[in-house]
C-alpha angles and dihedrals in degrees: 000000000000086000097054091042092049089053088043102061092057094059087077144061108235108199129161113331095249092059136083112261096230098220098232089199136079113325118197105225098277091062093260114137123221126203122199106227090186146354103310095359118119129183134180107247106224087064095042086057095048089051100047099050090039097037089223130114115234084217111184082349120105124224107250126209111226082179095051095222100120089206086057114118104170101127091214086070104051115080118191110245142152114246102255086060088051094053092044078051102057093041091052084058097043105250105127 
């Protein structure tokens, strides 16, 4: 795993905390990064990066993005949510 979390970390660009992480690697069309963990094995980044700071997999849950911006990766700003959640989420901001 150390050697998956150490290639991982060069895949984005860290800037100040309060900032979003931009994910410099392969985007699917809607902006979303995807890592591959193992031969075969892709993940979307933004969660990667939530479970690997919290320790803790999102499961059925969806990462969600507090700062809107789908290559984002800064694990400060994914939250864990169903869909329905996510989606409660975007119209409250305006985004549907």
């Amino acid at each position: 795993m150390a050697q998956v979390v150490e290639r991982f970390t060069t895949k984005f660009q860290r800037q100040k905390a309060i900032e979003c992480w931009p994910w410099l690697a392969f985007r699917l069309p809607k902006g979303y990064g995807t890592f591959a963990t193992r031969r075969g094995v892709k993940e979307y980044a933004h969660r990667l990066a939530y479970e690997l700071t919290h320790q803790e997999p999102l499961g059925d849950l969806e990462g969600c993005h507090s700062c809107d911006n789908p290559p984002c990766c800064n694990p400060k700003h994914i939250f864990p949510g169903t869909q329905a959640q996510n989606l409660q989420d975007a119209r409250r901001k305006n985004r549907m």
